[in-house]
CHARMM internal coordinates of N, CA and C (Angstrom, degrees):
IC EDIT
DIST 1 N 1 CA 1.4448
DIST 1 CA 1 C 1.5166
ANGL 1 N 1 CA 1 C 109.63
DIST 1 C 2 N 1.3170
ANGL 1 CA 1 C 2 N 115.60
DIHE 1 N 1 CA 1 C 2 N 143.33
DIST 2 N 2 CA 1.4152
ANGL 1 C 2 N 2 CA 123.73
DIHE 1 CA 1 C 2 N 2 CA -165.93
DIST 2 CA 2 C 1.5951
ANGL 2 N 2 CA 2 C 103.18
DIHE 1 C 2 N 2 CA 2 C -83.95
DIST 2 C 3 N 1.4054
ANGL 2 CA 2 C 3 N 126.02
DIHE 2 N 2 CA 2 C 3 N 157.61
DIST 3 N 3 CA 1.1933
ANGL 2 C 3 N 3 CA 104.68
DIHE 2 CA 2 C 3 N 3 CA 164.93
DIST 3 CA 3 C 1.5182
ANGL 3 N 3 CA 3 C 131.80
DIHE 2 C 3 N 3 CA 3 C -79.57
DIST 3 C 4 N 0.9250
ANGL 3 CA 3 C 4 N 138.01
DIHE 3 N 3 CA 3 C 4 N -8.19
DIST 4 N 4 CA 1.6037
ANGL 3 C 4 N 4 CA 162.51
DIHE 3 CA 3 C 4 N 4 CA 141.02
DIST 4 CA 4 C 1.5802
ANGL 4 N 4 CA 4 C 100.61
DIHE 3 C 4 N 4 CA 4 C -16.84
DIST 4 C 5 N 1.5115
ANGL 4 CA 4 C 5 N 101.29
DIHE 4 N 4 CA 4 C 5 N -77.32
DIST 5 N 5 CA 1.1205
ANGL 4 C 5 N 5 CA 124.30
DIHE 4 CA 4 C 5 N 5 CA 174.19
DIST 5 CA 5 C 2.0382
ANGL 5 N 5 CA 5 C 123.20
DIHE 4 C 5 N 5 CA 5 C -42.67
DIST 5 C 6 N 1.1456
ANGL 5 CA 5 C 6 N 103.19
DIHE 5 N 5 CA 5 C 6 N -37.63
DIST 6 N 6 CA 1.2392
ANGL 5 C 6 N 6 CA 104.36
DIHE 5 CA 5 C 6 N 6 CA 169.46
DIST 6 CA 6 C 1.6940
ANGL 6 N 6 CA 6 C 112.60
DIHE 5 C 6 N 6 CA 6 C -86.32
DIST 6 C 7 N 1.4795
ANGL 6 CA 6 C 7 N 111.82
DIHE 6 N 6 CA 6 C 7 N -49.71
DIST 7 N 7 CA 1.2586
ANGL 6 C 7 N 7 CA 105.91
DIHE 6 CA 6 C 7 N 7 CA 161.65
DIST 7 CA 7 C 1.8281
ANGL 7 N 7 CA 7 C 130.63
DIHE 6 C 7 N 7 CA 7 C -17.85
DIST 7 C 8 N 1.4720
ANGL 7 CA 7 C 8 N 102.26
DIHE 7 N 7 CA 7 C 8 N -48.29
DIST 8 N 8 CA 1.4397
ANGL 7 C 8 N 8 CA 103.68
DIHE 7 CA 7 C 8 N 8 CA -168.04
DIST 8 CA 8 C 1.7401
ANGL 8 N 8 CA 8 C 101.37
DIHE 7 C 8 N 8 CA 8 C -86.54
DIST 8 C 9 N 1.4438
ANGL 8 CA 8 C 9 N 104.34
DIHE 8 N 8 CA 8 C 9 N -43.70
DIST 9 N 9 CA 1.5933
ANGL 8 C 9 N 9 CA 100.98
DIHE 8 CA 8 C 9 N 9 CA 174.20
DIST 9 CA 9 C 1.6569
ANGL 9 N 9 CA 9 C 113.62
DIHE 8 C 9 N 9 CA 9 C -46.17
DIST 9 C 10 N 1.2876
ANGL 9 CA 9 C 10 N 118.01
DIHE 9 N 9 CA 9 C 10 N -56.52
DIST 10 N 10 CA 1.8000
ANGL 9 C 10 N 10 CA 114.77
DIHE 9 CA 9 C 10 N 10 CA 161.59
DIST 10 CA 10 C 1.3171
ANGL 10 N 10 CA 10 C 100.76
DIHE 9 C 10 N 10 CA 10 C -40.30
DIST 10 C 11 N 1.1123
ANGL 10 CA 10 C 11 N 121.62
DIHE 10 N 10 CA 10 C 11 N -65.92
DIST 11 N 11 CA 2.0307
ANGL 10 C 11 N 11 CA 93.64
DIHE 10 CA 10 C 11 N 11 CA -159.67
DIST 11 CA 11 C 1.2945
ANGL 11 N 11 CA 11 C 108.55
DIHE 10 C 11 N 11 CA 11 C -80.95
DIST 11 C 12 N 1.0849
ANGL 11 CA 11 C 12 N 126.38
DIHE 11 N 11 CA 11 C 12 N -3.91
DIST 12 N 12 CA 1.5859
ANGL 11 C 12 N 12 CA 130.54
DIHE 11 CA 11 C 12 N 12 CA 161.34
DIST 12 CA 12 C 1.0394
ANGL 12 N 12 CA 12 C 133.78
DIHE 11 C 12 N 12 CA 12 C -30.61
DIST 12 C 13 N 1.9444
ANGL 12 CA 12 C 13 N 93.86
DIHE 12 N 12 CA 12 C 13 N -68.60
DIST 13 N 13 CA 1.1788
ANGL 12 C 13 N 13 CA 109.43
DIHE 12 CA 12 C 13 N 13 CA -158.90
DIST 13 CA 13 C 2.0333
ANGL 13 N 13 CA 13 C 96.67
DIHE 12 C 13 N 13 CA 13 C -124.97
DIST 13 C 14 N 1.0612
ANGL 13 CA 13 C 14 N 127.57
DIHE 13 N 13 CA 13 C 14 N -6.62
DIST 14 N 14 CA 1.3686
ANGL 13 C 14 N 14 CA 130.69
DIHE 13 CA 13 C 14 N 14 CA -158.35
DIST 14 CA 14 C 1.6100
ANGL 14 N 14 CA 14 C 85.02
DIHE 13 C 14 N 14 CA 14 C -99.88
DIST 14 C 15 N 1.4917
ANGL 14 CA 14 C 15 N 111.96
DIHE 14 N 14 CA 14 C 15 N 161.47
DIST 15 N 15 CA 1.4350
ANGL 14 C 15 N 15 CA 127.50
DIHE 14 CA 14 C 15 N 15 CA -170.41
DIST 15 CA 15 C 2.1067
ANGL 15 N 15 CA 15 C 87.82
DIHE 14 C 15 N 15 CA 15 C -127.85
DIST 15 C 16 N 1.1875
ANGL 15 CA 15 C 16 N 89.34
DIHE 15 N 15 CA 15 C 16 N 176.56
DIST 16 N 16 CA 1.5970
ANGL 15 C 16 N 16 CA 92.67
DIHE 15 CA 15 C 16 N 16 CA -172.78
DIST 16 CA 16 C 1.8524
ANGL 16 N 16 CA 16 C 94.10
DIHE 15 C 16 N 16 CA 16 C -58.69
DIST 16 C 17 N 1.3463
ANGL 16 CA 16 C 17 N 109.40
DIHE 16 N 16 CA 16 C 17 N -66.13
DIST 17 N 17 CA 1.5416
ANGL 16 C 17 N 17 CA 114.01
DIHE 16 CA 16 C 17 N 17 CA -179.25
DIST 17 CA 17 C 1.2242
ANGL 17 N 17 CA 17 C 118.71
DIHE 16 C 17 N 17 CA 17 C -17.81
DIST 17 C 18 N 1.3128
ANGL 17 CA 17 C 18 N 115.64
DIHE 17 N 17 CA 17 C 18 N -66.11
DIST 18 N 18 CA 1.7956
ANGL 17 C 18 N 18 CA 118.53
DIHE 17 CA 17 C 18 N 18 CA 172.52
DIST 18 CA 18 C 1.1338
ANGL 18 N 18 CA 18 C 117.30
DIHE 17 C 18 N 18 CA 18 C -55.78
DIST 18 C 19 N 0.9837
ANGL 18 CA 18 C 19 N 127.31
DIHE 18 N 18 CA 18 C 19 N -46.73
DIST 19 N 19 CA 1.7490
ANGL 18 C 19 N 19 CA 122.96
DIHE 18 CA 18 C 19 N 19 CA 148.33
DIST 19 CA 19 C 1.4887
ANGL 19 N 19 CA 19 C 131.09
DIHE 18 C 19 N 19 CA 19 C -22.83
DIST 19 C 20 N 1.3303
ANGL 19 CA 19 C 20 N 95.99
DIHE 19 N 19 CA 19 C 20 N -54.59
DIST 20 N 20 CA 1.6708
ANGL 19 C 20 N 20 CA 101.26
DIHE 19 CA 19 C 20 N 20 CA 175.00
DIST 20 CA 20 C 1.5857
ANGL 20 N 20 CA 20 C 102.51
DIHE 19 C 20 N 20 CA 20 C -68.62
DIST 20 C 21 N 1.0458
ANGL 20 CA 20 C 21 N 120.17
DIHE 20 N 20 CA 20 C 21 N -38.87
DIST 21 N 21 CA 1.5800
ANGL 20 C 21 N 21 CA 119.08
DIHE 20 CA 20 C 21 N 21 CA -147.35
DIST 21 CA 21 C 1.8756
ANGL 21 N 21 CA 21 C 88.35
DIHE 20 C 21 N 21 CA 21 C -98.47
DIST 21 C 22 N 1.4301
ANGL 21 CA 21 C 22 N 134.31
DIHE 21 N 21 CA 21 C 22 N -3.01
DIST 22 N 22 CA 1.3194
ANGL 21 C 22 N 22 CA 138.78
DIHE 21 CA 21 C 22 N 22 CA 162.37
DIST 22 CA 22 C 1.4198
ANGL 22 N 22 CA 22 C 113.55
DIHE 21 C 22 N 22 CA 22 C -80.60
DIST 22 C 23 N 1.8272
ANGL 22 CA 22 C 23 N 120.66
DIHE 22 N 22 CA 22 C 23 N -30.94
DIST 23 N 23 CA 1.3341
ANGL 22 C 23 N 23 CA 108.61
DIHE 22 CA 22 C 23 N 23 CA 178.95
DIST 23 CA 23 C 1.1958
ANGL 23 N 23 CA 23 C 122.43
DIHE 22 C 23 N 23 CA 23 C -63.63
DIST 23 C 24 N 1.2591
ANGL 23 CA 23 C 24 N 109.68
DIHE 23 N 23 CA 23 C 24 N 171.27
DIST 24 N 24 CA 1.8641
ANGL 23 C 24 N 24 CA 128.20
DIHE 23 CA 23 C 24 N 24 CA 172.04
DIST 24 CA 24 C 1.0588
ANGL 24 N 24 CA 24 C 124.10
DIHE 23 C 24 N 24 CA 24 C -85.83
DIST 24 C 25 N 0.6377
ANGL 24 CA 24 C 25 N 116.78
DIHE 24 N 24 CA 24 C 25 N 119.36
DIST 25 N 25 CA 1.7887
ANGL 24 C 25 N 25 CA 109.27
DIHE 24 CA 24 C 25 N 25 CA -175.43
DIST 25 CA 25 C 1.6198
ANGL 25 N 25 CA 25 C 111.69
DIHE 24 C 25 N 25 CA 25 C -111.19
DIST 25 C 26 N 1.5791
ANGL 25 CA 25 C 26 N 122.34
DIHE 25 N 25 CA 25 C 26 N 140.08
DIST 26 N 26 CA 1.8059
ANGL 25 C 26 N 26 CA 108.15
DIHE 25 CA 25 C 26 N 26 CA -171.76
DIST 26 CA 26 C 1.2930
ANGL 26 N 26 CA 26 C 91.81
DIHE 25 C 26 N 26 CA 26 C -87.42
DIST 26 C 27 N 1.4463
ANGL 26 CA 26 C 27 N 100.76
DIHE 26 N 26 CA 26 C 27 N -37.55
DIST 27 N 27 CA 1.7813
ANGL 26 C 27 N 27 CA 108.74
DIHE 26 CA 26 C 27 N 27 CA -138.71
DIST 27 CA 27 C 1.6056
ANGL 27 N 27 CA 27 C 109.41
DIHE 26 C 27 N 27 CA 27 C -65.14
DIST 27 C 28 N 1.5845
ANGL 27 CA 27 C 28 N 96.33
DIHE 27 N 27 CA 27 C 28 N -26.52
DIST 28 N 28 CA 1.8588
ANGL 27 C 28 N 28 CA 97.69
DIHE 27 CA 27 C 28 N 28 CA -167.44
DIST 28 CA 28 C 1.1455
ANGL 28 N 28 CA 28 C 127.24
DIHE 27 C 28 N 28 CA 28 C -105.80
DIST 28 C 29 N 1.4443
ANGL 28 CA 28 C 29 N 122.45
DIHE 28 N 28 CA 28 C 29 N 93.22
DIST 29 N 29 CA 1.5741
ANGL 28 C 29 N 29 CA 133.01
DIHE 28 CA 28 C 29 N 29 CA -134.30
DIST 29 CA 29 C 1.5702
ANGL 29 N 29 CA 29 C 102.00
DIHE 28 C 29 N 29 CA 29 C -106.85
DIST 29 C 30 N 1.3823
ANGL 29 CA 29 C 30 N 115.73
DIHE 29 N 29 CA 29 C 30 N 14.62
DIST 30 N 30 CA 1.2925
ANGL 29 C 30 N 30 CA 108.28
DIHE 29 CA 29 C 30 N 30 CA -171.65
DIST 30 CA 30 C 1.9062
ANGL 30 N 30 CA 30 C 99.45
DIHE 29 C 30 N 30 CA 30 C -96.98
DIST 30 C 31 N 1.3698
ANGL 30 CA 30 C 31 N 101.01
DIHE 30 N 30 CA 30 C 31 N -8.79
DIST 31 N 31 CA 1.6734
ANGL 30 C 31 N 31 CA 107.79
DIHE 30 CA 30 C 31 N 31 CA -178.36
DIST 31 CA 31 C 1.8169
ANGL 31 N 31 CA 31 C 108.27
DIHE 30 C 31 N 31 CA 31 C -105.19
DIST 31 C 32 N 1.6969
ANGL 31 CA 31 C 32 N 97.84
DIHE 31 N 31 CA 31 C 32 N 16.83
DIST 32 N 32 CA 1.5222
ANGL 31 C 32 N 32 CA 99.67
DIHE 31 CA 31 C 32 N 32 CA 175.21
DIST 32 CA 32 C 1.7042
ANGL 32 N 32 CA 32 C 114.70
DIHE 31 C 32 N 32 CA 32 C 24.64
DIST 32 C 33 N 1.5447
ANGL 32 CA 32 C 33 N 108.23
DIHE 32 N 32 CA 32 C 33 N 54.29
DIST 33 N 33 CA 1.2335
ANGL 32 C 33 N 33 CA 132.95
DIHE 32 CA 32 C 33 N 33 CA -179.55
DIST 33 CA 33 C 1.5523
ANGL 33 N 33 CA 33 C 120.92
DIHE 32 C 33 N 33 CA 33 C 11.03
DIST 33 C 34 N 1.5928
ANGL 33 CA 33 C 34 N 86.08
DIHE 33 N 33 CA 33 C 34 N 81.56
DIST 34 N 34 CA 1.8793
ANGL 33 C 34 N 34 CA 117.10
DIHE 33 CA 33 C 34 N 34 CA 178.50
DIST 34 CA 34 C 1.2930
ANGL 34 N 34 CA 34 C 94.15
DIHE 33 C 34 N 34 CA 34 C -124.23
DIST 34 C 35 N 1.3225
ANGL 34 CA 34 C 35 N 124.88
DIHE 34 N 34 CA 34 C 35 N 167.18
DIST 35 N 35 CA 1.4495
ANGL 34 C 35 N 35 CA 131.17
DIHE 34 CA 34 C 35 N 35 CA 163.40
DIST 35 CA 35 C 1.8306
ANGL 35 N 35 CA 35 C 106.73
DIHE 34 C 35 N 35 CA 35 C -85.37
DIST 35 C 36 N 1.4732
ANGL 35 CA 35 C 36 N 92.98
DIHE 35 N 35 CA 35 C 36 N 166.11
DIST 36 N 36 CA 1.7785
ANGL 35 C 36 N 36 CA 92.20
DIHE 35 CA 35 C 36 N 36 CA -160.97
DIST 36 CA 36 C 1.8368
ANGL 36 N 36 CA 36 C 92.62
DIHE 35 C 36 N 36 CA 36 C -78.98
DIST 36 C 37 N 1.3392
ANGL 36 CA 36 C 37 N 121.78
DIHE 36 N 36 CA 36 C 37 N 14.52
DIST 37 N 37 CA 1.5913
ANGL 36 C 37 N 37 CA 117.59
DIHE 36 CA 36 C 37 N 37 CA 160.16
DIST 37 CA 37 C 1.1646
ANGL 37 N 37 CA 37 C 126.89
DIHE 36 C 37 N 37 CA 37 C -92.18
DIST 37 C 38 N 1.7093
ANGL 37 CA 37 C 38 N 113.86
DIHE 37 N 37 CA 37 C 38 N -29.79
DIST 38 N 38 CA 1.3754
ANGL 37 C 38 N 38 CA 100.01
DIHE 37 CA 37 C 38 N 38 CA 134.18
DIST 38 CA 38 C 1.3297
ANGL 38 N 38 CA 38 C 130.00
DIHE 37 C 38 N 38 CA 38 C -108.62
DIST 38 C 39 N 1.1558
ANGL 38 CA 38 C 39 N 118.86
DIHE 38 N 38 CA 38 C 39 N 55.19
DIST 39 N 39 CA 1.4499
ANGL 38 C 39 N 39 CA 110.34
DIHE 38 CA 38 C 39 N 39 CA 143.37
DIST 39 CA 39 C 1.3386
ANGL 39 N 39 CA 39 C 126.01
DIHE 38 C 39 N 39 CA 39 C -97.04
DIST 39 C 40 N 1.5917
ANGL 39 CA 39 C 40 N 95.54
DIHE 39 N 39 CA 39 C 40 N -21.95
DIST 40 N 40 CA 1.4774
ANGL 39 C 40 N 40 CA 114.32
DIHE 39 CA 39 C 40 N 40 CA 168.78
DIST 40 CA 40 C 1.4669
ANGL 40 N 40 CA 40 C 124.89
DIHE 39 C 40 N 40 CA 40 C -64.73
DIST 40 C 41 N 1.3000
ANGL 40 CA 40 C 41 N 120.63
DIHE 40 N 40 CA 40 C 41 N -21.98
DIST 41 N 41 CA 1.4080
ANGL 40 C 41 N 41 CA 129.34
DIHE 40 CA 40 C 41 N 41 CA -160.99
DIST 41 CA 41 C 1.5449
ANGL 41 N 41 CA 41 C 89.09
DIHE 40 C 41 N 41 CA 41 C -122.23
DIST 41 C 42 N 1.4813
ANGL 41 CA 41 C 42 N 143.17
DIHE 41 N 41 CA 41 C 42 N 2.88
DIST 42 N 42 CA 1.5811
ANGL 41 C 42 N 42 CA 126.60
DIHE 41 CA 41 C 42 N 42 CA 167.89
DIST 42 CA 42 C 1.1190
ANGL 42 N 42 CA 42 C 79.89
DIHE 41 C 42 N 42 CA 42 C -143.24
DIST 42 C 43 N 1.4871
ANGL 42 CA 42 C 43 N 119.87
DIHE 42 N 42 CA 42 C 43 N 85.85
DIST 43 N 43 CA 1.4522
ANGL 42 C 43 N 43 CA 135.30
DIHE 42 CA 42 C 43 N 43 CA 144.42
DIST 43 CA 43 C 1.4153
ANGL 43 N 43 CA 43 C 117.21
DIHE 42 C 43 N 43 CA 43 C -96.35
DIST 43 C 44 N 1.1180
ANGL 43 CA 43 C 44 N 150.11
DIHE 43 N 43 CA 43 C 44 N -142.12
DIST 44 N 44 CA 1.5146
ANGL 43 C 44 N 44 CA 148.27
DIHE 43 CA 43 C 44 N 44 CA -175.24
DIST 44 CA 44 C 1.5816
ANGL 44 N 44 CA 44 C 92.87
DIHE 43 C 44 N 44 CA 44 C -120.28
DIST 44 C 45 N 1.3332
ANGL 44 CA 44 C 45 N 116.33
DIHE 44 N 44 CA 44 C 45 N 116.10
DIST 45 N 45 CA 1.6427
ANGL 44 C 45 N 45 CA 113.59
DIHE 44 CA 44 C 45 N 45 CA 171.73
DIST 45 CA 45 C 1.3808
ANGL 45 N 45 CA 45 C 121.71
DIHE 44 C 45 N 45 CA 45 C -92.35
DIST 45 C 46 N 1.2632
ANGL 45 CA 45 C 46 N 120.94
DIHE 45 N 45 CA 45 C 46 N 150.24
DIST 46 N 46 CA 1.4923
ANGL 45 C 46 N 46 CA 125.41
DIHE 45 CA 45 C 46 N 46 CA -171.72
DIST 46 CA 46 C 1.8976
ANGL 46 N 46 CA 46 C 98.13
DIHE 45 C 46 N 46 CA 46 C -64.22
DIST 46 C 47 N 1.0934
ANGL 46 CA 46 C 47 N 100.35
DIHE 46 N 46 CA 46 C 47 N 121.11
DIST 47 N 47 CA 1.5277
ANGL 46 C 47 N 47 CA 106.24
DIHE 46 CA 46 C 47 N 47 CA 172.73
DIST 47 CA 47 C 1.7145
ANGL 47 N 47 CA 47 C 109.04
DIHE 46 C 47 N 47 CA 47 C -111.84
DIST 47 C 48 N 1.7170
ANGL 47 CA 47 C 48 N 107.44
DIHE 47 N 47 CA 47 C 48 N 110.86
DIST 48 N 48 CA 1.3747
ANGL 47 C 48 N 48 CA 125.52
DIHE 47 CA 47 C 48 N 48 CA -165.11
DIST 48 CA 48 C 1.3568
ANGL 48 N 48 CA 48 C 114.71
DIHE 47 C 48 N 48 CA 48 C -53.83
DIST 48 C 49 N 1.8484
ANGL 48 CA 48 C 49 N 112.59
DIHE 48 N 48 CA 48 C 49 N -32.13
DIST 49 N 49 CA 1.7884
ANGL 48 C 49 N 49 CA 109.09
DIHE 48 CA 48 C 49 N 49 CA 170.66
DIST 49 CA 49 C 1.3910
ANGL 49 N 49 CA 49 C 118.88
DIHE 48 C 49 N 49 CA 49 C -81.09
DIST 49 C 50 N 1.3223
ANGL 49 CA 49 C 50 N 116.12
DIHE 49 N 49 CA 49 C 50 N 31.30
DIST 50 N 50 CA 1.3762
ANGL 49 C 50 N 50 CA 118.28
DIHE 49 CA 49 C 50 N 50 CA -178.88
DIST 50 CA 50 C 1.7892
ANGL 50 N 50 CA 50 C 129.32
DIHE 49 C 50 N 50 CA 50 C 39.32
DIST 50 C 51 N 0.9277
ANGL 50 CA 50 C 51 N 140.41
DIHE 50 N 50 CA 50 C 51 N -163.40
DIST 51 N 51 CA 1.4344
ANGL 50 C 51 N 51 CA 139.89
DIHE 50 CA 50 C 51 N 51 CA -146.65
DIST 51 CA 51 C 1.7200
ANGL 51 N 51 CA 51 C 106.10
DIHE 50 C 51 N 51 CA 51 C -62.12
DIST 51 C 52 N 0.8677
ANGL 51 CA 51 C 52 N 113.11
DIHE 51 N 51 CA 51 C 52 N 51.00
DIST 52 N 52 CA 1.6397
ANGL 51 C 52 N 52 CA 110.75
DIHE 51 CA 51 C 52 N 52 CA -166.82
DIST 52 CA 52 C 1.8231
ANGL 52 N 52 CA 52 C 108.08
DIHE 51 C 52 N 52 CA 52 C -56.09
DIST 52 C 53 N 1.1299
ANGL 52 CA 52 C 53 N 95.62
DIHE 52 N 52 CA 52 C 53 N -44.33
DIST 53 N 53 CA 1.6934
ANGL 52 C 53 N 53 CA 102.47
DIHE 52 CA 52 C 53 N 53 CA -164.65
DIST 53 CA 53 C 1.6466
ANGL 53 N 53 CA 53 C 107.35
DIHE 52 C 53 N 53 CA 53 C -69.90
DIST 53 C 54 N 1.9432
ANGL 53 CA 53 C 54 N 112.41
DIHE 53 N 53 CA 53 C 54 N -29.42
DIST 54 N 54 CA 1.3395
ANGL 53 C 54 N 54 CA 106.20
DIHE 53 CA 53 C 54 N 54 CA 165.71
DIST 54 CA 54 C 1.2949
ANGL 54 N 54 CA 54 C 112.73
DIHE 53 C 54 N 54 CA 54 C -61.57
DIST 54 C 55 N 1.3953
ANGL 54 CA 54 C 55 N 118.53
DIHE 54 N 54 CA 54 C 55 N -50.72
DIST 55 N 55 CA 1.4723
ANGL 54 C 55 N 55 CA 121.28
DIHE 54 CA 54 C 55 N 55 CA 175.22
DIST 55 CA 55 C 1.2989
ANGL 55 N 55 CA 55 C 123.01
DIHE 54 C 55 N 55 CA 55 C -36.43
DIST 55 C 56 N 1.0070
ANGL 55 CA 55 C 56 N 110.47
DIHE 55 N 55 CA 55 C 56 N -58.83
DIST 56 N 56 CA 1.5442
ANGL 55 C 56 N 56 CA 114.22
DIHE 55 CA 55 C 56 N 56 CA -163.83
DIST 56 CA 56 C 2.0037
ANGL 56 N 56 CA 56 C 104.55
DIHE 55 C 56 N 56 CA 56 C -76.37
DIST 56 C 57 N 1.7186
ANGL 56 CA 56 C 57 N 96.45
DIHE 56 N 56 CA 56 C 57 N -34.21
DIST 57 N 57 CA 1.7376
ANGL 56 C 57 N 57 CA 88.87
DIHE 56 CA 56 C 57 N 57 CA 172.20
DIST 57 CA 57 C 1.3187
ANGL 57 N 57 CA 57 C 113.53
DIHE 56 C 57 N 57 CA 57 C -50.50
DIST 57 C 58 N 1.2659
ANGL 57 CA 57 C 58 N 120.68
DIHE 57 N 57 CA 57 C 58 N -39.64
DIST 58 N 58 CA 1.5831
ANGL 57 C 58 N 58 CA 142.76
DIHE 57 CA 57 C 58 N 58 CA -153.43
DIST 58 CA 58 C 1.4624
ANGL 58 N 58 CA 58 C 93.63
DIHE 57 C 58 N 58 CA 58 C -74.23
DIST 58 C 59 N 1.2080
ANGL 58 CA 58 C 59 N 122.73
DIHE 58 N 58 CA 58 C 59 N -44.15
DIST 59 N 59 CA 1.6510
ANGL 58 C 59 N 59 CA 122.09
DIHE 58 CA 58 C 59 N 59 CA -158.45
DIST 59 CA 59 C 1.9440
ANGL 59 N 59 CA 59 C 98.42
DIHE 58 C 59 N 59 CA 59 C -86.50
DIST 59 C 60 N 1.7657
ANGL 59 CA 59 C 60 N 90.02
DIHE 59 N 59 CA 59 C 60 N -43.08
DIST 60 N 60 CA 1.9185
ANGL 59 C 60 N 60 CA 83.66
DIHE 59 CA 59 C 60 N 60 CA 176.82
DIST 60 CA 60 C 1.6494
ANGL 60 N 60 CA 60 C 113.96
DIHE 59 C 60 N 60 CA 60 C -56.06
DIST 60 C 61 N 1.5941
ANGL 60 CA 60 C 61 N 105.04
DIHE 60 N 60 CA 60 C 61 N -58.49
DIST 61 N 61 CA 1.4174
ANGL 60 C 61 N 61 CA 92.33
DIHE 60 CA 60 C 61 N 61 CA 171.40
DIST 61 CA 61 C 1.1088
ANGL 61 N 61 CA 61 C 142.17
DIHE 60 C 61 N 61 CA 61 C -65.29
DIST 61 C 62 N 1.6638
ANGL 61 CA 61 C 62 N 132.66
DIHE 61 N 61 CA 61 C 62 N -6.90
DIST 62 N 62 CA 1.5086
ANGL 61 C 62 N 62 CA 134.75
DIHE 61 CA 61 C 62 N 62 CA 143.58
DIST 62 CA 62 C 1.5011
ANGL 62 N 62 CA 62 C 109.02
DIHE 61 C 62 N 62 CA 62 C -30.94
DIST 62 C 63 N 1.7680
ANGL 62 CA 62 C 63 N 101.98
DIHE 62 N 62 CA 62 C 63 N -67.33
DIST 63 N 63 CA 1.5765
ANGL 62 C 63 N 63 CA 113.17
DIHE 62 CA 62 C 63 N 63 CA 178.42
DIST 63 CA 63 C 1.2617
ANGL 63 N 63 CA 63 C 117.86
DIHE 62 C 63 N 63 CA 63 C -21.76
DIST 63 C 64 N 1.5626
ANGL 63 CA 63 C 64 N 112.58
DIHE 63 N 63 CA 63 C 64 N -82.97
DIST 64 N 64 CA 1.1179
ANGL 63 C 64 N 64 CA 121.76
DIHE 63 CA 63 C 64 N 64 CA 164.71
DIST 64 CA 64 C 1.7689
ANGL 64 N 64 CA 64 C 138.29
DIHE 63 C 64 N 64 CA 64 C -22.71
DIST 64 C 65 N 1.1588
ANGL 64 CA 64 C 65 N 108.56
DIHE 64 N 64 CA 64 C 65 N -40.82
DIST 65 N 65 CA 1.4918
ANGL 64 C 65 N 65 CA 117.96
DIHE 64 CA 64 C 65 N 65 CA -167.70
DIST 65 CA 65 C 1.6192
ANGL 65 N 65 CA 65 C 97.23
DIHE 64 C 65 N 65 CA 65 C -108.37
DIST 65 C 66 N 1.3726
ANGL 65 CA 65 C 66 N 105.61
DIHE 65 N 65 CA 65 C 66 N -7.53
DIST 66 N 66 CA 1.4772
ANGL 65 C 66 N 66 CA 97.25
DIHE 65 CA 65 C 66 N 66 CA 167.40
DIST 66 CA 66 C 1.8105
ANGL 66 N 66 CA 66 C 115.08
DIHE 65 C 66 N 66 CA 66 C -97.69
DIST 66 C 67 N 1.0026
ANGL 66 CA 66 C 67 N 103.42
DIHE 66 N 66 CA 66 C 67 N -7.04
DIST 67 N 67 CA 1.8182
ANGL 66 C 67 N 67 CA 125.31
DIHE 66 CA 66 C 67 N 67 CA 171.61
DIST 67 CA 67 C 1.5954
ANGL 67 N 67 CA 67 C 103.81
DIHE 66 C 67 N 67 CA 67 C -86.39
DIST 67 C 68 N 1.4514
ANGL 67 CA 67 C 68 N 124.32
DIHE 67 N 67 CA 67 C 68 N -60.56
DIST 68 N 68 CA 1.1002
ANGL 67 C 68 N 68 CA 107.62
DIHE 67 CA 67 C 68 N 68 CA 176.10
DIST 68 CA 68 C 1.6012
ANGL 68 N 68 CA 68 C 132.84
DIHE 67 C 68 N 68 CA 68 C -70.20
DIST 68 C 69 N 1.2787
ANGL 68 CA 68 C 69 N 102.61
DIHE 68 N 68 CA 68 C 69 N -28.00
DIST 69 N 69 CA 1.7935
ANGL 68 C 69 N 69 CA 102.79
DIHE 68 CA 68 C 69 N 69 CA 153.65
DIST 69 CA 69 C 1.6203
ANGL 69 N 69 CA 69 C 120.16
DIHE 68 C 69 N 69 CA 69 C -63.90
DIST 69 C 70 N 0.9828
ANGL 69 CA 69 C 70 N 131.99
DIHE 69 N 69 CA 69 C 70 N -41.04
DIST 70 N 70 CA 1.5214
ANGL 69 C 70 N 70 CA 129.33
DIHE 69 CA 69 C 70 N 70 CA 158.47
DIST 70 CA 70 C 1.6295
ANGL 70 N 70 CA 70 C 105.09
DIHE 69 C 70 N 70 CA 70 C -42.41
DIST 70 C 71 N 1.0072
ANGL 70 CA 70 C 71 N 115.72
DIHE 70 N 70 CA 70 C 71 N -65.62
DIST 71 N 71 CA 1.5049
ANGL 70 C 71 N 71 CA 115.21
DIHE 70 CA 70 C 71 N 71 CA -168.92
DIST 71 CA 71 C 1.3296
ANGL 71 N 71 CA 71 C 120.54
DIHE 70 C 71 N 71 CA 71 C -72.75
DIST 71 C 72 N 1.5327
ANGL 71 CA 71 C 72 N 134.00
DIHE 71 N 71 CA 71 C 72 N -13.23
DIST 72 N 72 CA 1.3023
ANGL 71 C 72 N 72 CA 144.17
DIHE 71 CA 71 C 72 N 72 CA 138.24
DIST 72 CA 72 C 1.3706
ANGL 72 N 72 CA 72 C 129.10
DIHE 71 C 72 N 72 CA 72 C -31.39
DIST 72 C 73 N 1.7950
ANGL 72 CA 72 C 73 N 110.52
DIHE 72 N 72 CA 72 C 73 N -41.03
DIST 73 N 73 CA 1.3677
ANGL 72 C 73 N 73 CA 104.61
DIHE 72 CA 72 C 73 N 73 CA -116.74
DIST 73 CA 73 C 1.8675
ANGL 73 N 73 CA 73 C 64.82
DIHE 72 C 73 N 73 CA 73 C -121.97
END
COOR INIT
IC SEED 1 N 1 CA 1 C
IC BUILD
């Protein structure tokens, strides 16, 4: 697609709002320069099996510290 071509589809179909929420912004680094639509849509999602990733850190590092006490001792 040409850029021309996208040009007109934006004013087509975009309202001033989408506009705002399409610019770039330098200054505001807390949105690691996405628009606030996606920041909205890759937020942290509720995950239904609950804390899995603490869990499982928790169980590797048991592993671990139960290997290096064997091999100490």
């Amino acid at each position: 697609m040409s850029r021309n071509s996208l040009e007109s589809f934006e004013e087509a179909h975009y309202d001033e709002y989408e506009y705002y929420n399409l610019a770039e912004y330098s200054a505001h680094n807390g949105g690691k320069g996405r628009s606030k639509k996606e920041r909205g849509r890759n937020t942290n999602q509720h995950c239904p099996a609950g804390h899995e990733r603490k869990i499982m850190e928790k169980l590797y590092n048991s592993e671990l510290k139960k290997k290096r006490t064997r091999s100490r001792s």
